[in-house]
Backbone bond lengths (Angstrom), bond angles and torsions (degrees), N, CA, C in turn:
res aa  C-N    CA-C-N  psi(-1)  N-CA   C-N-CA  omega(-1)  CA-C   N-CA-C  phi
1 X - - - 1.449 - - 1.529 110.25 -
2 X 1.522 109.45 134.32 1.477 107.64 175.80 1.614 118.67 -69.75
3 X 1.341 136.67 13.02 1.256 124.86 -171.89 1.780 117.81 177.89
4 X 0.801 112.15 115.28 1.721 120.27 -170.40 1.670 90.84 -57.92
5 X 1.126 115.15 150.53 1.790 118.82 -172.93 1.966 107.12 -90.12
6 X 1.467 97.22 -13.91 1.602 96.49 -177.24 1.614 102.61 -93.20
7 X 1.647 123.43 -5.88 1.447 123.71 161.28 1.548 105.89 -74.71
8 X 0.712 115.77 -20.45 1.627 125.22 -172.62 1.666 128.82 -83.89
9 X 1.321 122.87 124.31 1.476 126.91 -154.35 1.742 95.66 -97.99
10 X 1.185 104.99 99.02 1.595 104.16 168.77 1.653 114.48 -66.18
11 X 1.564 85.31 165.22 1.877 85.30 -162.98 1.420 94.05 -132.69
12 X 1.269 110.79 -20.75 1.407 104.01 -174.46 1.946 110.69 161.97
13 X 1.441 134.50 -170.30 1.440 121.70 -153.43 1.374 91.82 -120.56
14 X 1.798 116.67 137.87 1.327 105.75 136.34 1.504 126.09 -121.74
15 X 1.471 104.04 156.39 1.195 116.32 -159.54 1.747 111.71 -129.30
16 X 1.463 103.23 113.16 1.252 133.87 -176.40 1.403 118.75 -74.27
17 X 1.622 133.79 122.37 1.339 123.50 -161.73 1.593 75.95 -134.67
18 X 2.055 106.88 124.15 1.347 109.85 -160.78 1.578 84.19 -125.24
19 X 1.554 104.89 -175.40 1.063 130.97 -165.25 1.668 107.29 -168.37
20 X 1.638 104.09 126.79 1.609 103.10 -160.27 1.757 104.15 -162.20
21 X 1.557 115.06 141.80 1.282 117.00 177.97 1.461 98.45 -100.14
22 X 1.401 115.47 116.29 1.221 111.75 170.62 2.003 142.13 -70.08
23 X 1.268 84.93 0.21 1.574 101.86 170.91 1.216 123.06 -8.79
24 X 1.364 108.81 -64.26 1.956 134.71 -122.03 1.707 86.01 -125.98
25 X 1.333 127.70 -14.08 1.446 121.97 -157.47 1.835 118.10 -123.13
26 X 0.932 107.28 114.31 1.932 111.95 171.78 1.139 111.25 -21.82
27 X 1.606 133.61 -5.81 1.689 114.62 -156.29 1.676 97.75 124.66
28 X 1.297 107.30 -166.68 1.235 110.14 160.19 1.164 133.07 -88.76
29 X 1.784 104.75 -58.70 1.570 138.74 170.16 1.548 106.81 -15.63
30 X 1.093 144.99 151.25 1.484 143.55 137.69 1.627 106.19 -67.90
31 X 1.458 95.77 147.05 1.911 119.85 -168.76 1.068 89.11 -126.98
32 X 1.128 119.89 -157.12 1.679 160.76 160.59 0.872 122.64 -113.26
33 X 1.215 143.37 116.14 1.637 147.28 176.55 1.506 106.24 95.01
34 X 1.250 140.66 -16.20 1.078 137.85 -128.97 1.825 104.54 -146.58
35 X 1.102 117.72 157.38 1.509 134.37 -168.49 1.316 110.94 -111.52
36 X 1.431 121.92 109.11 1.354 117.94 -171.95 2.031 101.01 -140.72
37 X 0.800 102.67 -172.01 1.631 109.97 -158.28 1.582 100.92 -89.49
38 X 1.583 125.25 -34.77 1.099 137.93 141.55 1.253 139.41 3.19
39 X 1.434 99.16 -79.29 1.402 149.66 -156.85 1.810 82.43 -88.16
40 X 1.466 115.20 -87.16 1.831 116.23 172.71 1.692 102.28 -22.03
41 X 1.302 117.19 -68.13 1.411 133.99 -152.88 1.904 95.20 -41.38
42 X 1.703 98.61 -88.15 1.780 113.03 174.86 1.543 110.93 -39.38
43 X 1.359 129.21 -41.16 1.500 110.57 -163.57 1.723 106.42 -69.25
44 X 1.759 115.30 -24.09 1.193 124.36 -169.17 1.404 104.33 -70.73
45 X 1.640 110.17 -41.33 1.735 108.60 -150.88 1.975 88.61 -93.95
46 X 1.291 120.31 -14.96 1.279 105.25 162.24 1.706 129.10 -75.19
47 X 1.761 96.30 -37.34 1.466 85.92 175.27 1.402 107.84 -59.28
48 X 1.063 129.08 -25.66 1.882 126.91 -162.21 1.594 96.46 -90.24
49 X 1.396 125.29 -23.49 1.544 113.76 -178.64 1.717 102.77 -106.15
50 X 1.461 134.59 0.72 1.235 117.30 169.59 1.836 105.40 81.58
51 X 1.331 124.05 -4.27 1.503 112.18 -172.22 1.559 114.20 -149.12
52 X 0.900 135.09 179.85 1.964 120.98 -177.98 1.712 96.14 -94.43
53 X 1.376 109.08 164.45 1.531 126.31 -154.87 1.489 88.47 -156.42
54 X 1.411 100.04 125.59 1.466 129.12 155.31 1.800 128.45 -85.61
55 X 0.964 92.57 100.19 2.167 91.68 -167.89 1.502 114.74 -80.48
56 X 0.758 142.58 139.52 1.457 163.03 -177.17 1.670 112.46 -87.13
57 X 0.898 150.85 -59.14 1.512 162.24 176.92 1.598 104.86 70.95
58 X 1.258 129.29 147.21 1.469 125.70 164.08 1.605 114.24 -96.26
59 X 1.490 111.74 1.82 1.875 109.07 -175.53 1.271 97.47 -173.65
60 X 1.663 137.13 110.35 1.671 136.27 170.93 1.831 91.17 -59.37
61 X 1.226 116.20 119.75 1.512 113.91 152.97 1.330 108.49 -106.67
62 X 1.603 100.01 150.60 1.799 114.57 -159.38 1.528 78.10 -87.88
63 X 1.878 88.95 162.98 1.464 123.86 153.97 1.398 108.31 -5.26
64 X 1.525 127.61 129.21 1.381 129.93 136.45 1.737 95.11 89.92
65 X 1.634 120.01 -3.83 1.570 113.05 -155.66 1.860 85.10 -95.49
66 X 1.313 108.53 157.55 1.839 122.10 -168.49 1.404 108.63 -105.59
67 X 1.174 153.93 156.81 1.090 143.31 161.05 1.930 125.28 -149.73
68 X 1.226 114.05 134.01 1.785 98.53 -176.98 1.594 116.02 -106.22
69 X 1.758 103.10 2.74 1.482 113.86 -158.19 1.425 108.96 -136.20
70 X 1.474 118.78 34.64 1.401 116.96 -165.11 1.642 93.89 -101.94
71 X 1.702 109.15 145.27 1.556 101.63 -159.13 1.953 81.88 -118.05
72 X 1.164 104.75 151.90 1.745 110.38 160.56 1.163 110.66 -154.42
73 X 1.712 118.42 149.10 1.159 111.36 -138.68 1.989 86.56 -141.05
74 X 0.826 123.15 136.25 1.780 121.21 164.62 1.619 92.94 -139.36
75 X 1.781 91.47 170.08 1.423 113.62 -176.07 1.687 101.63 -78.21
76 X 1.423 126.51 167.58 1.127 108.81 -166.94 2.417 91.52 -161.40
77 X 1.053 91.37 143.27 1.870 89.45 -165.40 1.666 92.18 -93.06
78 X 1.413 99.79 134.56 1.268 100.74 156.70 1.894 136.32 4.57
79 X 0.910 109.72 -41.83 1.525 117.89 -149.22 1.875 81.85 -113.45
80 X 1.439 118.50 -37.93 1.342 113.74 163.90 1.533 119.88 -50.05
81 X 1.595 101.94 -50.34 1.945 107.17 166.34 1.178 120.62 -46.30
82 X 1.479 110.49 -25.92 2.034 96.41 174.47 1.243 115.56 -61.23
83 X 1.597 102.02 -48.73 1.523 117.91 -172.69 1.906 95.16 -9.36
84 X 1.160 125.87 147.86 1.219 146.55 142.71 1.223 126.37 -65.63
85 X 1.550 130.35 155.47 1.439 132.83 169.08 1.832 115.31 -75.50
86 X 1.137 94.85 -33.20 1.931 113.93 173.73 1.587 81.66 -54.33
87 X 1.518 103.15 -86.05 1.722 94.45 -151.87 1.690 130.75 -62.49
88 X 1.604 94.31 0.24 1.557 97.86 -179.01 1.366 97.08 -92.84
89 X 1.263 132.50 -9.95 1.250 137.30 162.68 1.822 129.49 -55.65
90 X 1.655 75.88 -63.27 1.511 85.60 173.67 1.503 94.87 -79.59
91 X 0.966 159.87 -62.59 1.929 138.19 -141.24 1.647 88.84 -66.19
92 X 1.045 129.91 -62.63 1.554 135.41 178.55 1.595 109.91 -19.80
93 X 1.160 102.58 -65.92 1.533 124.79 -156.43 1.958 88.42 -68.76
94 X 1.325 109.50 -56.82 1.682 107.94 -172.39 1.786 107.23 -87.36
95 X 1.257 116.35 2.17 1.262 96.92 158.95 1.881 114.19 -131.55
96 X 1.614 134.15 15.60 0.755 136.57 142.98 1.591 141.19 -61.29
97 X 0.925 138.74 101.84 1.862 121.77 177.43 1.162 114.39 -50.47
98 X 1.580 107.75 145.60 1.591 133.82 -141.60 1.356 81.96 -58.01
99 X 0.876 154.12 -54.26 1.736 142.45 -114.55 2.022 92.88 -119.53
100 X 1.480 124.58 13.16 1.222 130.46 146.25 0.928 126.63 -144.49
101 X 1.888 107.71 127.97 1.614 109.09 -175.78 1.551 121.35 -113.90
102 X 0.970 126.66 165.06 1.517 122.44 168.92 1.790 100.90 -86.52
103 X 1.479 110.03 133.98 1.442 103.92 -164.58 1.934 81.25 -107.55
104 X 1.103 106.87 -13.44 1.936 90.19 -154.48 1.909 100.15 -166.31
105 X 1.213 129.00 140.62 1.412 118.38 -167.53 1.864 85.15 -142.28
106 X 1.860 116.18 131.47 1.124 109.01 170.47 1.446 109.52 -131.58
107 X 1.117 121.15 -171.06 1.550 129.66 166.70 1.573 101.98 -114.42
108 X 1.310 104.54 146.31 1.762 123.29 176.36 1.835 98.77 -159.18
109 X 1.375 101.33 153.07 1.514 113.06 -168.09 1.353 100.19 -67.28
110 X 1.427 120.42 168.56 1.031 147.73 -131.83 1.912 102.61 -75.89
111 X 2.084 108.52 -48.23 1.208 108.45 165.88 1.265 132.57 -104.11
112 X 1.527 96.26 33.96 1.326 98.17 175.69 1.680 118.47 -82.47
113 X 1.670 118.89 156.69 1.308 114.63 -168.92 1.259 111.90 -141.95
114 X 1.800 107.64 132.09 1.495 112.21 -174.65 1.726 116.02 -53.21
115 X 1.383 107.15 -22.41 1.680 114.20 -156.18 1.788 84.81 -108.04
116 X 1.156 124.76 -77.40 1.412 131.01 -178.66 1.497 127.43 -41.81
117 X 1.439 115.62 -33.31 1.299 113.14 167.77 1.689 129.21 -114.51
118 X 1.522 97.55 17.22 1.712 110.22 164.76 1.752 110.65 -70.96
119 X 1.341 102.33 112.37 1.521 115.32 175.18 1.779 107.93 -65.91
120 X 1.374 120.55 -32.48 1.447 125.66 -159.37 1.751 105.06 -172.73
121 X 1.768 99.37 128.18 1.804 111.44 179.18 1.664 78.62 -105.94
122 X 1.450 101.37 162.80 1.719 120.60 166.23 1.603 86.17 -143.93
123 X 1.374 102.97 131.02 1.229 127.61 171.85 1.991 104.24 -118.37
124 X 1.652 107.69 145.20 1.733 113.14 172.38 1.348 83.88 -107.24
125 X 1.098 121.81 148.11 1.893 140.98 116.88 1.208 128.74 -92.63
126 X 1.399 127.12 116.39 1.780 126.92 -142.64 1.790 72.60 -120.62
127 X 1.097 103.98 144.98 1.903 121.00 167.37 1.876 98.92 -152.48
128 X 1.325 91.95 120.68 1.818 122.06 159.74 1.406 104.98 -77.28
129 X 1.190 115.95 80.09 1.210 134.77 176.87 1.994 109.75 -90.06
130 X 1.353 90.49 54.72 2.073 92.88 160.37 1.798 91.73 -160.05
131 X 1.613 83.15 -179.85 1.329 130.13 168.85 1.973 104.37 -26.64
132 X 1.450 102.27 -98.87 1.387 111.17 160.84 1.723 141.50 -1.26
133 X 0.993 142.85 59.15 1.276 115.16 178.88 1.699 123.85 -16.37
134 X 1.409 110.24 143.15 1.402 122.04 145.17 1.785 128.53 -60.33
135 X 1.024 110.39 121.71 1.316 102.52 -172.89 1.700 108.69 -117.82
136 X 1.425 132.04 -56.52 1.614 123.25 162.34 1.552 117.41 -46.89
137 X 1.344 93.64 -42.22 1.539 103.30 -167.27 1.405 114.99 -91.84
138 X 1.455 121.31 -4.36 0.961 113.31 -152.73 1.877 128.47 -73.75
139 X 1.450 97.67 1.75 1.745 115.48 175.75 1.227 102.35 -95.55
140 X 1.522 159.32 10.69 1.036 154.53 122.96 1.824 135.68 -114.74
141 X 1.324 93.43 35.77 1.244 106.82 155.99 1.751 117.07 -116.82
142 X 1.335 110.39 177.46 1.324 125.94 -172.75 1.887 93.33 -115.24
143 X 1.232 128.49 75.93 1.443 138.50 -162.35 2.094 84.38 -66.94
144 X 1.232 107.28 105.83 1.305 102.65 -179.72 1.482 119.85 -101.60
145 X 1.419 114.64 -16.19 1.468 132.50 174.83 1.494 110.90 64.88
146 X 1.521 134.96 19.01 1.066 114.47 176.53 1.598 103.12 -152.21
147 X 0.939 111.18 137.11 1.788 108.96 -175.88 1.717 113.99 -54.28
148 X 1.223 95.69 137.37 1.907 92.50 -179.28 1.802 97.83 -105.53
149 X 1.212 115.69 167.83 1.465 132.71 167.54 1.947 98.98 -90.06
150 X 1.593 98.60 82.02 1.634 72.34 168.23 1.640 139.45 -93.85
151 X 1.414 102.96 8.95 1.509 117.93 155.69 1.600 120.48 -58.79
152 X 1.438 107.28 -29.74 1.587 131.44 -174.61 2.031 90.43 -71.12
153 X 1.302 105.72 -79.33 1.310 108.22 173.00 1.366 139.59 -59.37
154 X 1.745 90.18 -10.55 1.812 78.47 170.74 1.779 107.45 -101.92
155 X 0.913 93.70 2.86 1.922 89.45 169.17 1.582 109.18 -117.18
156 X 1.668 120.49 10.26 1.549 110.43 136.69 1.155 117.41 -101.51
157 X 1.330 140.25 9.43 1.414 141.92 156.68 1.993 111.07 -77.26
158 X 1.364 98.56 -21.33 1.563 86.06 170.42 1.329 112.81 -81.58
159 X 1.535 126.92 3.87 1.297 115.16 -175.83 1.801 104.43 -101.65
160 X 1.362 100.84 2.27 1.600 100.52 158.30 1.501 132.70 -84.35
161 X 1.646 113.22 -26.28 0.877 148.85 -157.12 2.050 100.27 -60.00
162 X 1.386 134.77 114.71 1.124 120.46 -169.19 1.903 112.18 118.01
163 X 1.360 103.12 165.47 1.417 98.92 178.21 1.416 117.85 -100.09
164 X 1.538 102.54 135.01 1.267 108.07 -163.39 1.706 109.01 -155.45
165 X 1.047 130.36 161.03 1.256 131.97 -168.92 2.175 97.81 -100.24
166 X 1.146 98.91 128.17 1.424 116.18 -142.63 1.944 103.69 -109.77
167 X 1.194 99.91 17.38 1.681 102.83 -158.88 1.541 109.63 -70.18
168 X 1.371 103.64 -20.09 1.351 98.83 174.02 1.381 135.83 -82.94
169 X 1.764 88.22 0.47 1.620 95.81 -178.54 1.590 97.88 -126.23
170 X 1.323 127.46 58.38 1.125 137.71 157.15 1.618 113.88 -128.10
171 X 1.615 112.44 -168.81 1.116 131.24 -168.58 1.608 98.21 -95.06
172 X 0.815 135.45 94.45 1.868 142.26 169.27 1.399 100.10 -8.75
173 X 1.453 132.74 -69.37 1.526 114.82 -155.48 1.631 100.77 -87.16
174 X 1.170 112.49 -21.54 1.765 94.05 159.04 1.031 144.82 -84.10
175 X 1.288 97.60 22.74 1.615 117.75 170.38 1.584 124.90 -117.85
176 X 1.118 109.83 15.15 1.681 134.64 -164.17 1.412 90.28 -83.76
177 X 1.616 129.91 139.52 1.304 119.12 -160.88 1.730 128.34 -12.05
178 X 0.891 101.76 66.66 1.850 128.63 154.59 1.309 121.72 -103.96
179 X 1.777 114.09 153.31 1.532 90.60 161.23 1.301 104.45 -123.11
180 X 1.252 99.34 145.75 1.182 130.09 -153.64 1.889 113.88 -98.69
181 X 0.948 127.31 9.06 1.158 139.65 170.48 1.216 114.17 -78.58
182 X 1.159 123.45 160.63 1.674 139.80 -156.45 1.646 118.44 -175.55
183 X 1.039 109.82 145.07 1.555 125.55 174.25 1.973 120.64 -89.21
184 X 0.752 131.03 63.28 1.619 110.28 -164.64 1.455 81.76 -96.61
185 X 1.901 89.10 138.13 1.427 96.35 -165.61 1.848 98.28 -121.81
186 X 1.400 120.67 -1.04 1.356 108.86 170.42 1.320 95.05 -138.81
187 X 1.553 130.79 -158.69 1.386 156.90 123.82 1.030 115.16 173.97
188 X 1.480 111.11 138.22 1.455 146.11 171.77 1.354 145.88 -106.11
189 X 1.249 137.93 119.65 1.618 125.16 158.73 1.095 122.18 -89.20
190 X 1.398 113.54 144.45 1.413 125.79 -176.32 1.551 115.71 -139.16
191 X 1.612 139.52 125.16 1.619 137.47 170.39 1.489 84.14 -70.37
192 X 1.298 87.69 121.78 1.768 98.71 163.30 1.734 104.15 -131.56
193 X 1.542 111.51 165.58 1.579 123.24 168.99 1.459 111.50 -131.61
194 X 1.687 92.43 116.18 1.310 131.59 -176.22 1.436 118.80 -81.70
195 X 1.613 147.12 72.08 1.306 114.77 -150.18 1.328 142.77 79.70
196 X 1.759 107.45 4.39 1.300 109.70 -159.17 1.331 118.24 83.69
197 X 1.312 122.13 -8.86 1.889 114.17 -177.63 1.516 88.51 -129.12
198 X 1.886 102.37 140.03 1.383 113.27 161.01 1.262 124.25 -65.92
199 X 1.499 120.22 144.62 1.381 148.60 162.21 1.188 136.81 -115.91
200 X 1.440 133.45 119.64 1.539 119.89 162.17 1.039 120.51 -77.24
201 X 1.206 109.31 123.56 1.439 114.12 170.63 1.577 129.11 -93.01
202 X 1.258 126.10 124.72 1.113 93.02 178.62 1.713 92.58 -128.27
203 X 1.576 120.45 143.66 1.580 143.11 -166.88 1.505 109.92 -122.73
204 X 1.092 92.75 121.27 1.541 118.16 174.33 1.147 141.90 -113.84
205 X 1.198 153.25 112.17 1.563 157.48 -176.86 1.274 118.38 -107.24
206 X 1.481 106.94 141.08 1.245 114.17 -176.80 1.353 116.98 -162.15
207 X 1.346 116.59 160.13 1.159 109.46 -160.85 1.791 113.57 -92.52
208 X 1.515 106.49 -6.40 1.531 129.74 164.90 1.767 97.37 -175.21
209 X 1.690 97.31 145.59 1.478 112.70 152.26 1.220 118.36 -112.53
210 X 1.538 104.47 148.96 1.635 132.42 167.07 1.943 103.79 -74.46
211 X 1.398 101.22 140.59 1.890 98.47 178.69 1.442 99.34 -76.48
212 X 1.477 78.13 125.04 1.487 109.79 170.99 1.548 110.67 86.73
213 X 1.017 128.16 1.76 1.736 155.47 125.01 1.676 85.53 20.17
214 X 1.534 122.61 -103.80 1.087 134.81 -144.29 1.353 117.03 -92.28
215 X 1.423 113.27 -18.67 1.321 123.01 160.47 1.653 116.13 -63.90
216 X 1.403 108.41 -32.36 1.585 93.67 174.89 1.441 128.94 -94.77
217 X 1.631 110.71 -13.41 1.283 125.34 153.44 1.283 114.93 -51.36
218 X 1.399 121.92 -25.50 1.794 112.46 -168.11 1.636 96.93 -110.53
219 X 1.514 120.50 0.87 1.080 130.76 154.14 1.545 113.81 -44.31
220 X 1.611 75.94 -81.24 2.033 111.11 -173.99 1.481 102.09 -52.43
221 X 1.043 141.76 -49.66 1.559 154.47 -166.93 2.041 88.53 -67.44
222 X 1.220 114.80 -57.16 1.745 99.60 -168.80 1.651 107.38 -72.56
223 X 0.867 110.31 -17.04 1.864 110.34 172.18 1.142 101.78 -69.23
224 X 1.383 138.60 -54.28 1.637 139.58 162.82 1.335 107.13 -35.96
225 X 1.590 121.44 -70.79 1.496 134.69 -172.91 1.329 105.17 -46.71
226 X 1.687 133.23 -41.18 1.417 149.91 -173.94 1.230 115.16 -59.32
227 X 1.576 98.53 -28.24 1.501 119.50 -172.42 2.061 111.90 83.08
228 X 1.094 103.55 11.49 1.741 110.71 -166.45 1.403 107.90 -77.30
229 X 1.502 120.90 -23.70 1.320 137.36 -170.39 1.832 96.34 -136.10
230 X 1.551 86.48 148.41 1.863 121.74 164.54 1.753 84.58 -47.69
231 X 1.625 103.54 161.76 1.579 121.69 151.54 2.042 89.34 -77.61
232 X 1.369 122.86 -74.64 1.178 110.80 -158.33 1.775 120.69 -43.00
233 X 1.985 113.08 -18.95 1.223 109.72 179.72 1.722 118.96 -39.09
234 X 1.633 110.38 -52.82 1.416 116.43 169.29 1.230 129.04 -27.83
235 X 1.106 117.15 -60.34 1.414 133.43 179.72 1.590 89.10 -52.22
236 X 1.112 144.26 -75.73 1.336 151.93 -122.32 1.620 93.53 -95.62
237 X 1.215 124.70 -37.06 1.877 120.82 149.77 0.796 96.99 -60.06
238 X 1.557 168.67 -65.11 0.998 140.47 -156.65 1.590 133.39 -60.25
239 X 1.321 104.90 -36.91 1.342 118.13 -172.07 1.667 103.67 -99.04
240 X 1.448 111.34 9.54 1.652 117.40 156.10 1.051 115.02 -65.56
241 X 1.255 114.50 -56.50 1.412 127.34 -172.43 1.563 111.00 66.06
242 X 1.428 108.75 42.44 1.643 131.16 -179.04 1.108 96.25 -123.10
243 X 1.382 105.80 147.75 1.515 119.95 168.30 1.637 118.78 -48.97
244 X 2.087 81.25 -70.09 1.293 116.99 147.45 1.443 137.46 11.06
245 X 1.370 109.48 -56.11 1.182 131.01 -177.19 1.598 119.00 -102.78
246 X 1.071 117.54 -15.96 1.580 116.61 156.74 1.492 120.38 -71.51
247 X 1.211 100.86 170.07 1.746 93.52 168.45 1.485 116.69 -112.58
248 X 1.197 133.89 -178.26 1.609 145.53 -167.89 1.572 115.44 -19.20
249 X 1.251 105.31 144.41 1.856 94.85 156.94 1.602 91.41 -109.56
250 X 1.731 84.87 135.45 1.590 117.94 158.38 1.307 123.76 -54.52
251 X 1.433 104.53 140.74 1.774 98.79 179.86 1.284 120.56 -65.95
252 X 1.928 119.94 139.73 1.370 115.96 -175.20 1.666 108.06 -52.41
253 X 1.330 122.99 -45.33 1.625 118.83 -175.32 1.601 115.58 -25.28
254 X 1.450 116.80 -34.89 1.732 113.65 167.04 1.331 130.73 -91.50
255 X 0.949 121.86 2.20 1.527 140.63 178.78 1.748 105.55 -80.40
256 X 1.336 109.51 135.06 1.997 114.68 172.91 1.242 95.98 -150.91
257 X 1.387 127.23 124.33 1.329 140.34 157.82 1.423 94.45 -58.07
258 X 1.058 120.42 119.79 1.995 130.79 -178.14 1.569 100.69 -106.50
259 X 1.274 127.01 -48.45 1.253 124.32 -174.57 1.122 135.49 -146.31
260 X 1.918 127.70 174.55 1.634 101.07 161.84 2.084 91.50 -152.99
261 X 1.020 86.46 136.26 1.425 68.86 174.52 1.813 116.22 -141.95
262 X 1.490 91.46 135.19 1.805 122.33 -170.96 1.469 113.76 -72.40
263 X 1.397 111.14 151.68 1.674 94.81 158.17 1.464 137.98 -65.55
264 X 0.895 121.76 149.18 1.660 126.27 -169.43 1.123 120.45 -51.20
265 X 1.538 111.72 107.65 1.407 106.58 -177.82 1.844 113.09 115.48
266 X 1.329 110.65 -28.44 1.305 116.64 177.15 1.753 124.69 -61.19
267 X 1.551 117.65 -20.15 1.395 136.12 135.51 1.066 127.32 -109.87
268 X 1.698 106.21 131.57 1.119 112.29 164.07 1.959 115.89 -126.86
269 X 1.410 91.37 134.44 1.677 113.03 168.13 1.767 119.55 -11.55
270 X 1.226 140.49 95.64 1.018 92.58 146.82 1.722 148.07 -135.82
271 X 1.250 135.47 -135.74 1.227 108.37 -162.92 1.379 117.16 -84.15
C-alpha cells in the first residue's frame, strides 16, 4: 500500500451501497481463515485506493444471508472525493467477485456512519411454501414444502411489532451482557413472483437487529403458519425473554438485507 491511513488528511466519507449473494461467504464481518464479503469488499477498494481502509457496515449478516441494500461507509482524502461514480463502478465491477456488486457509491461528511447513523434496516424472508421444488429461485428461498396460514402469521407478527427486549429471538451467546432490546417498527406478508415461481415474503423493519434476530422470528412465525402453535404463543416467547421459548431459526438461504434508511440529506449523489 502506498500510504498508512493515519498519514493521511481525511476530507470527508464514502459510502458504498452493495449488493451480494451470500452463498460462498462466512457472513459479512472479516474472520480469520475464512472468506467473507468484508474481507472481498476492503481488498477491492484498497487495491483501487493504493492504502488500507477501515469499513463501517450498516448490519453484520450471518453466513449464507443475501443482500441488495447493505451500505459501508470509510473515511476517504480529498483526492478520493474526485473519484467519479463511472469509475467506482467500473474498478468495483473488475475487481469485485461476480456474486458482489457495488449497486450505488455516495459522499456523506466526514463523521458520518454507515452502522451509527442508520435510523431503520428492512430485511425480506422469501419461503416456497408447496409441494414443488423451487428451481430459479431456489438459492434464496427457504423451500419449505408445506403450505403456511399466512393470515395466522401475519397477526402473530403484529404482536412483535414495537419496542421490546428481543432476547428470545436471538442467538444465546450474543446476548450475554448485551442489551437486547429493539424497536421493530413494521412487518408484512406479501404472495409475491420471483422468476416466475411464487414466494412468501415476509418484510421487516427495524430500528436495529440482534444475530439471528429475524431468522428466528420467521422460525417462530412458521410454527404458527404450520398451525403447531396458538397466534397468542408468540407474544408469550416474547415476554420470556428465553431462547428456549421461541421456536427454530430459519435457514440463512431466505434472508436479504433489502434496506437501510438515513436521515435526509446525510448522502449525497455524486457525479
Amino acid at each position: 500500500m502506498a500510504e498508512d491511513t493515519d498519514s493521511l488528511e481525511m476530507a470527508g466519507t464514502i459510502v458504498c451501497k452493495l449488493g451480494y449473494d451470500g452463498a460462498a461467504y462466512s457472513g459479512f464481518a472479516e474472520q480469520p481463515s475464512v472468506i467473507t464479503v468484508a474481507g472481498e469488499l476492503r481488498r477491492a477498494i484498497e487495491t483501487l485506493l493504493r492504502r488500507p481502509v477501515e469499513l463501517t457496515c450498516a448490519g453484520r449478516t450471518d453466513a449464507g444471508v443475501h443482500a441488495i441494500g447493505q451500505y459501508v461507509s470509510f473515511l476517504a482524502t480529498r483526492a478520493e472525493l474526485e473519484i467519479t461514480r463511472t469509475r467506482w463502478l467500473r474498478a468495483m465491477d473488475a475487481l469485485l467477485p461476480r456474486d458482489i456488486a457495488l449497486g450505488e457509491v455516495y459522499h456523506a461528511e466526514p463523521g458520518f456512519s454507515a452502522r451509527f447513523d442508520a435510523q431503520a434496516r428492512t430485511y425480506t424472508y422469501r419461503i416456497a411454501d408447496r409441494p414443488d421444488r423451487p428451481v430459479l429461485t431456489r438459492d434464496h428461498v427457504w423451500w419449505h414444502r408445506m403450505p403456511l396460514d399466512e393470515d395466522a402469521m401475519e397477526e402473530a407478527a403484529q404482536l412483535l411489532v414495537g419496542e421490546h427486549d428481543f432476547k428470545s429471538f436471538c442467538k444465546v451467546a450474543s446476548s450475554v451482557g448485551k442489551p437486547t432490546c429493539r424497536n421493530v417498527i413494521a412487518t408484512s406478508f406479501a404472495r409475491e413472483i420471483e422468476l416466475g415461481e411464487e414466494v412468501l415474503a415476509f418484510t421487516i423493519t427495524g430500528n436495529a437487529f440482534l444475530h439471528s434476530m429475524v431468522r428466528t422470528i420467521v422460525g417462530t412465525l412458521v410454527e404458527v403458519g404450520m398451525h403447531r402453535r396458538e397466534i397468542a404463543w408468540v407474544g408469550e416467547a416474547l415476554a420470556a425473554c428465553d431462547r428456549r421459548a421461541a421456536g427454530p431459526t430459519a435457514p440463512a438461504r431466505g434472508l436479504t438485507f433489502i434496506d437501510v434508511r438515513y436521515p435526509e440529506g446525510a448522502l449525497y449523489e455524486i457525479g
